[in-house]
One Martini backbone bead per residue (centre of mass of N, CA, C, O) as a GRO file, in nm:
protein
  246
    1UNK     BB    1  -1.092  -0.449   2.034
    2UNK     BB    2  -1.166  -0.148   1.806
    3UNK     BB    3  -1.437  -0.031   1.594
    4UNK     BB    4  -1.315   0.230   1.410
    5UNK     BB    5  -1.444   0.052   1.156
    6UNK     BB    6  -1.739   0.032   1.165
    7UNK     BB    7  -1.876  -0.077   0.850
    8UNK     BB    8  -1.633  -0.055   0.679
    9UNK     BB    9  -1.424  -0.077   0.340
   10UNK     BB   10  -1.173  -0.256   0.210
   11UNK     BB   11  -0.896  -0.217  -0.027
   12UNK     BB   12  -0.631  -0.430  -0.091
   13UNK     BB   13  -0.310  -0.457  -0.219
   14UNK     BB   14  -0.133  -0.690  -0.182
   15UNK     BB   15  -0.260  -0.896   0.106
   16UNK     BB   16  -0.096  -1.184   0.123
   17UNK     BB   17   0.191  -0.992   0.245
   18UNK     BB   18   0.340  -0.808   0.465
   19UNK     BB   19   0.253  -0.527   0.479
   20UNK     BB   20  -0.048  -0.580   0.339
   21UNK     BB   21  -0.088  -0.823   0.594
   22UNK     BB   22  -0.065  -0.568   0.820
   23UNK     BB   23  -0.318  -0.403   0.706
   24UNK     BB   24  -0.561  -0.615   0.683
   25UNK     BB   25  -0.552  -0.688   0.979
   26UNK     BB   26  -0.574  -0.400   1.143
   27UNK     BB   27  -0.851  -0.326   0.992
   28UNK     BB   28  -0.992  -0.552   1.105
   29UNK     BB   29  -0.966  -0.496   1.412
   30UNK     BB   30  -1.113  -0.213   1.374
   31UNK     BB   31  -1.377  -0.309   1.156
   32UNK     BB   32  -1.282  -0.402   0.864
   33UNK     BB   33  -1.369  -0.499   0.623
   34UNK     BB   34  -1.208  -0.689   0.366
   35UNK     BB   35  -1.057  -0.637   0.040
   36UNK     BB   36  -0.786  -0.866  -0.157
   37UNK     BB   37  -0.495  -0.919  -0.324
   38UNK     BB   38  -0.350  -1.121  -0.553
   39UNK     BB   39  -0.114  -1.328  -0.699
   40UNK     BB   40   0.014  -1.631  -0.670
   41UNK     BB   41  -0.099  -1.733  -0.331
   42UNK     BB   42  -0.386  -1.847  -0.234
   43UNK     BB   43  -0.306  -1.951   0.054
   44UNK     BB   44  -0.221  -1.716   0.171
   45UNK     BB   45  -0.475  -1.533   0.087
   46UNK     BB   46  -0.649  -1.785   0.287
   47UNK     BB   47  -0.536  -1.695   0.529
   48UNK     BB   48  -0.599  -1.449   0.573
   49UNK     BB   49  -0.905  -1.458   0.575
   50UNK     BB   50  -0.905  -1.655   0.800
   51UNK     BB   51  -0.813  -1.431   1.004
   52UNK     BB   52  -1.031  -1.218   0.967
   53UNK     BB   53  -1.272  -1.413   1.036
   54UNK     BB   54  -1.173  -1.443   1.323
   55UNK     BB   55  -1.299  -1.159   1.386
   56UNK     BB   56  -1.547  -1.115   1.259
   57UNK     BB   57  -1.479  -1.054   0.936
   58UNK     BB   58  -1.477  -1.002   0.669
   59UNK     BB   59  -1.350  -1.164   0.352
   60UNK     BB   60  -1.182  -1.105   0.050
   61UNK     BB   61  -1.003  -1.268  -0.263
   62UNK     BB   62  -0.796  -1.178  -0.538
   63UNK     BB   63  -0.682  -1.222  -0.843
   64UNK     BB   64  -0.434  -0.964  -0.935
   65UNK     BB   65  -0.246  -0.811  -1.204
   66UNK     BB   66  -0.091  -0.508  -1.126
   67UNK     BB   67   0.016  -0.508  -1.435
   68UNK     BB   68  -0.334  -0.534  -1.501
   69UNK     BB   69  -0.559  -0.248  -1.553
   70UNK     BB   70  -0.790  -0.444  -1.571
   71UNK     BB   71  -0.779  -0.621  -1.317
   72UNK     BB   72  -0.814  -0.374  -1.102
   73UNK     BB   73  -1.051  -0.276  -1.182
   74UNK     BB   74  -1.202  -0.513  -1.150
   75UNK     BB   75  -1.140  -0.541  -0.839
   76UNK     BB   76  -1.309  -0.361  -0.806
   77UNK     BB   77  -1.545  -0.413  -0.858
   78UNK     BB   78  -1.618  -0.679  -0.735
   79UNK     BB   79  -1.555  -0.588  -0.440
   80UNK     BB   80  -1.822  -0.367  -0.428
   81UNK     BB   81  -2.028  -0.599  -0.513
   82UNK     BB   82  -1.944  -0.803  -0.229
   83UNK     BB   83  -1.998  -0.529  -0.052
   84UNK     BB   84  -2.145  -0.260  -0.123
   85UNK     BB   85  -1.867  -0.099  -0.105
   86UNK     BB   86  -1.626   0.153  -0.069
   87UNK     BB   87  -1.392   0.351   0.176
   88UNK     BB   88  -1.095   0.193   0.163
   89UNK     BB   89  -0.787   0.265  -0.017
   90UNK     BB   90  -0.496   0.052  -0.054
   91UNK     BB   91  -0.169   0.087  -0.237
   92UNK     BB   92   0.077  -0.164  -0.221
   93UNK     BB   93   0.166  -0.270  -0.455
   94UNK     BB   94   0.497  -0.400  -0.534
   95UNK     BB   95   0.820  -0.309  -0.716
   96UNK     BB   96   1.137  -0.436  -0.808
   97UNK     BB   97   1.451  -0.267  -0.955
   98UNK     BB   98   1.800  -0.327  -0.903
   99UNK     BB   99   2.063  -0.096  -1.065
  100UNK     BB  100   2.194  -0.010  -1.285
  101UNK     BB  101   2.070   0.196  -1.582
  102UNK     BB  102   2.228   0.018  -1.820
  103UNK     BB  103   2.075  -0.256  -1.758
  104UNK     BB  104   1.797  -0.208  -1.817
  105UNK     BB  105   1.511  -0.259  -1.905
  106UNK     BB  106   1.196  -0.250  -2.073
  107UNK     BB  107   1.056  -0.425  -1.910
  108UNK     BB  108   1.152  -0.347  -1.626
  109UNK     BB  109   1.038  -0.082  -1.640
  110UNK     BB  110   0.724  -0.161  -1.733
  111UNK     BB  111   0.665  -0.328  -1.461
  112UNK     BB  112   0.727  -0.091  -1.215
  113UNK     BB  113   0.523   0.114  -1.366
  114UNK     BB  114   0.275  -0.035  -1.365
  115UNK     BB  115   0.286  -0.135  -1.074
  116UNK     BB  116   0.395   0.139  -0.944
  117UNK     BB  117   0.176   0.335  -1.086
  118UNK     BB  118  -0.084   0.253  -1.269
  119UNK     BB  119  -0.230   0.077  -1.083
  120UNK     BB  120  -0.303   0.344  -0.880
  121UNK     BB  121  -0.468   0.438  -1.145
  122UNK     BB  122  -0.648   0.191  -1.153
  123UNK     BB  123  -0.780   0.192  -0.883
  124UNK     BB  124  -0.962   0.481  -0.876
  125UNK     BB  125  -1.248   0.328  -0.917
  126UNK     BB  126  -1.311   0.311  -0.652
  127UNK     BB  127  -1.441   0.655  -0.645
  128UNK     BB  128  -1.724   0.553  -0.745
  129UNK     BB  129  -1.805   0.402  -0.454
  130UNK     BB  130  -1.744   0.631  -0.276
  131UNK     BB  131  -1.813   0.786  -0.003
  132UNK     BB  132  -1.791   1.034   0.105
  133UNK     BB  133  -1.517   1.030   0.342
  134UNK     BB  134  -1.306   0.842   0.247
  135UNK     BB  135  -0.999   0.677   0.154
  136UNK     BB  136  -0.613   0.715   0.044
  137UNK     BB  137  -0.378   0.477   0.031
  138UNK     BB  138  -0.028   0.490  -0.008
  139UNK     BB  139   0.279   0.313  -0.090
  140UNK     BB  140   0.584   0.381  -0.070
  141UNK     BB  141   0.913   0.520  -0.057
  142UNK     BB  142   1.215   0.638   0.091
  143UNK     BB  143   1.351   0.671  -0.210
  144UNK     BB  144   1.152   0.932  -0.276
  145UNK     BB  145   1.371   1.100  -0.040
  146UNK     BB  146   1.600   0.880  -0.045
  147UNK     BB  147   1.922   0.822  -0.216
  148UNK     BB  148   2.145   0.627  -0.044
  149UNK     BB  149   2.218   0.432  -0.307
  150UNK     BB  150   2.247   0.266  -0.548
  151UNK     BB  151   2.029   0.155  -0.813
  152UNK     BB  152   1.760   0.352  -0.787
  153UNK     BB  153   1.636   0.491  -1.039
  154UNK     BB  154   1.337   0.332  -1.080
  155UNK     BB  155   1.224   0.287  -0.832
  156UNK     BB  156   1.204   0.555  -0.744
  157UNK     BB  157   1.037   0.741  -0.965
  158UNK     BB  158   0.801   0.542  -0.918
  159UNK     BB  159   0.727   0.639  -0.628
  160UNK     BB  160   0.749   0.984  -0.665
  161UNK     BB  161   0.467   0.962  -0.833
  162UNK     BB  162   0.289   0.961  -0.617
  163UNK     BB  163   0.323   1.261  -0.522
  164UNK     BB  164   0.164   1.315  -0.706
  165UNK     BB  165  -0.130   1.195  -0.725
  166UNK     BB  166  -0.190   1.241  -0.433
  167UNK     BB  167  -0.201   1.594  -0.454
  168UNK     BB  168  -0.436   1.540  -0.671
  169UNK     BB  169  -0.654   1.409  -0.490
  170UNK     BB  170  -0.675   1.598  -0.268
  171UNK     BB  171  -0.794   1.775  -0.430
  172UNK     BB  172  -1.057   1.700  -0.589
  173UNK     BB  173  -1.163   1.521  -0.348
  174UNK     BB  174  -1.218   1.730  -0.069
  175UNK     BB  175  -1.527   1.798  -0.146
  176UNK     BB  176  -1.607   1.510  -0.043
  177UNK     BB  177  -1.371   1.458   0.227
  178UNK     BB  178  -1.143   1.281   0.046
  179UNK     BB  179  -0.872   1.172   0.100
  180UNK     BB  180  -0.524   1.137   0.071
  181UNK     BB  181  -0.191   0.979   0.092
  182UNK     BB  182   0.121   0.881   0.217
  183UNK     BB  183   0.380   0.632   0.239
  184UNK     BB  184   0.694   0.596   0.395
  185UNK     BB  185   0.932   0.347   0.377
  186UNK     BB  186   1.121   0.142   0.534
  187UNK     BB  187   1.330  -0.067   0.654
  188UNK     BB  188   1.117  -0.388   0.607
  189UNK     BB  189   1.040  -0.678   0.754
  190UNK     BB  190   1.043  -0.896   0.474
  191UNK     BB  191   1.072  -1.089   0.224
  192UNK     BB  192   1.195  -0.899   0.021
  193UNK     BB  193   1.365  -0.730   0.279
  194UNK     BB  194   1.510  -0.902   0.507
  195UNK     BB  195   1.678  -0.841   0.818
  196UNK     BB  196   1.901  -1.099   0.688
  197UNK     BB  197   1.986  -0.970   0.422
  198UNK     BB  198   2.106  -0.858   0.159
  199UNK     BB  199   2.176  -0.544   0.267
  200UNK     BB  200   2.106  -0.469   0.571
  201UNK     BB  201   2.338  -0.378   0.719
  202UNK     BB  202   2.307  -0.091   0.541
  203UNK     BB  203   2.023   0.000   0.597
  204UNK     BB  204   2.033   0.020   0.920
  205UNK     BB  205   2.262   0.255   0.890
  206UNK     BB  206   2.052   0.464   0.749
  207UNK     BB  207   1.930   0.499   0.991
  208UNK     BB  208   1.873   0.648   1.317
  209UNK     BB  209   1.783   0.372   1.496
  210UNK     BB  210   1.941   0.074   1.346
  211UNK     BB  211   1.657  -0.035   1.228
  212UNK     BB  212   1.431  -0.239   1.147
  213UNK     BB  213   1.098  -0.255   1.027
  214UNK     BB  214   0.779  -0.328   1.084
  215UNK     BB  215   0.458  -0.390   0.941
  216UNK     BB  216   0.275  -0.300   1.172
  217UNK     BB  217   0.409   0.038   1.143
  218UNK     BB  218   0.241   0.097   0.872
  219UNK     BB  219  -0.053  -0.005   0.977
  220UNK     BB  220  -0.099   0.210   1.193
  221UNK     BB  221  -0.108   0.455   0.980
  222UNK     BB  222  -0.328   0.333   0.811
  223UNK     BB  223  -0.513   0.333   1.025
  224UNK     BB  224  -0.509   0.653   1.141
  225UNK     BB  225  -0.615   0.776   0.834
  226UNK     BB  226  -0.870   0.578   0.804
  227UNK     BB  227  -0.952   0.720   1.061
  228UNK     BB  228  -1.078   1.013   1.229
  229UNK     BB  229  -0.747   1.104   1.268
  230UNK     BB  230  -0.734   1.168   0.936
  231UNK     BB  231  -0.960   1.408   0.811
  232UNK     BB  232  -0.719   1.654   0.832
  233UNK     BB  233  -0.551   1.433   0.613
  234UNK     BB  234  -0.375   1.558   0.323
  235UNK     BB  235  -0.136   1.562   0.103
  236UNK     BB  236   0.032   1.367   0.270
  237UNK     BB  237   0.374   1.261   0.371
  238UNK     BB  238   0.468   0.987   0.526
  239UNK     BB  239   0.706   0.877   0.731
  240UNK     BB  240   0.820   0.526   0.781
  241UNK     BB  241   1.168   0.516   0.840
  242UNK     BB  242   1.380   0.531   1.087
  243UNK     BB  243   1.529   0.817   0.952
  244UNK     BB  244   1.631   0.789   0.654
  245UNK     BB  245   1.573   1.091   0.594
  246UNK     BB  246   1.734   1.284   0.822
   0.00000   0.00000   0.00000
């Protein structure tokens, strides 16, 4: 294990199962204390805890519904508290709603945008708290550069919109030498989207490479962005997604 990360403070939201808990887990690996949200399952929370916890790093977890953006708030406020610092603000949680456009409801429609969109501008009190050369990674979706088959109207959107978000915080915050950054996962095998569930074998298709990602694949570039290796990086969108945007 190397400590590229000893001394940071992480803040990953949804960390606590997916792409998000193998986010937390390799921050912790690399040396970064982490403090995570979750919405449902206190258990997988707190066994994410107790995973980082066995490597020998602070952790600690919050329950937060990030379509709630006083409780992100909060829980950036909280996570400062209890850490005394935030260096590195990872913004994972995310949902979907796919279907025809006609279909879509006004709730659908606010529930996906709260969520992917709201929250993670509802995130940035985490940049109160960052000192000089923070780290700022959100986490997109490949339906962002590539809609390669129906029904991805309003999921896709809410992704796109992080490509503005993204490219203007790197622009503000550059002075500060705080980056912003993206990355577009593709298929991920995931309880969300496993790679043995309906439309998989679709999905496989459409990448490069003819198979899933694993979540492992997806923390190692947020590992990276993180690290030193990411400081000369900002206002960049990184496809990890096999190909899928080829």
């Amino acid at each position: 294990m190397t400590a590229v990360l000893e001394g940071k403070v992480a803040f990953v939201t949804g960390g606590s199962r997916g792409i998000g808990e193998a986010v937390v887990l390799r921050l912790a690996e690399d040396g970064a204390d982490v403090a995570l949200t979750y919405q449902y399952s206190a258990e997988r929370a707190a066994a994410v805890v107790d995973r980082v916890k066995a490597l020998g790093r602070r952790a600690w977890a919050v329950r937060a519904d990030s379509a709630d953006p006083v409780a992100v708030r909060d829980a950036v406020d909280q996570a400062a508290a209890e850490f005394g610092r935030l260096d590195i603000l990872v913004n994972n949680a995310g949902v979907g709603v796919l279907g025809p456009v006609e279909d879509l409801s006004l709730a659908d429609i606010d529930r996906v945008l709260n969520v992917n969109v709201r929250a993670p501008i509802a995130s940035q009190a985490a940049v109160r708290h960052m000192a000089d050369g923070g780290r700022i990674i959100n986490i997109g979706s490949c339906m962002a550069e590539r809609v390669a088959f129906s029904g991805g109207s309003l999921y896709s959107t809410s992704k796109t919109a992080l490509t503005g978000l993204t490219k203007s915080l790197a622009r503000e915050l550059g002075p500060r030498g705080v980056t912003a950054n993206l990355i577009h996962p593709g298929p991920t095998d995931t309880d969300m989207n496993p790679s043995d569930g309906p439309g998989a074998e679709m999905q496989r298709g459409l990448t490069a490479l003819g198979h899933y990602g694993q979540p492992s694949d997806v923390a190692a570039t947020v590992a990276h962005l993180a690290g030193a290796g990411g400081r000369y990086v900002t206002g960049a969108a990184i496809a990890v997604d096999g190909g899928f945007a080829a």
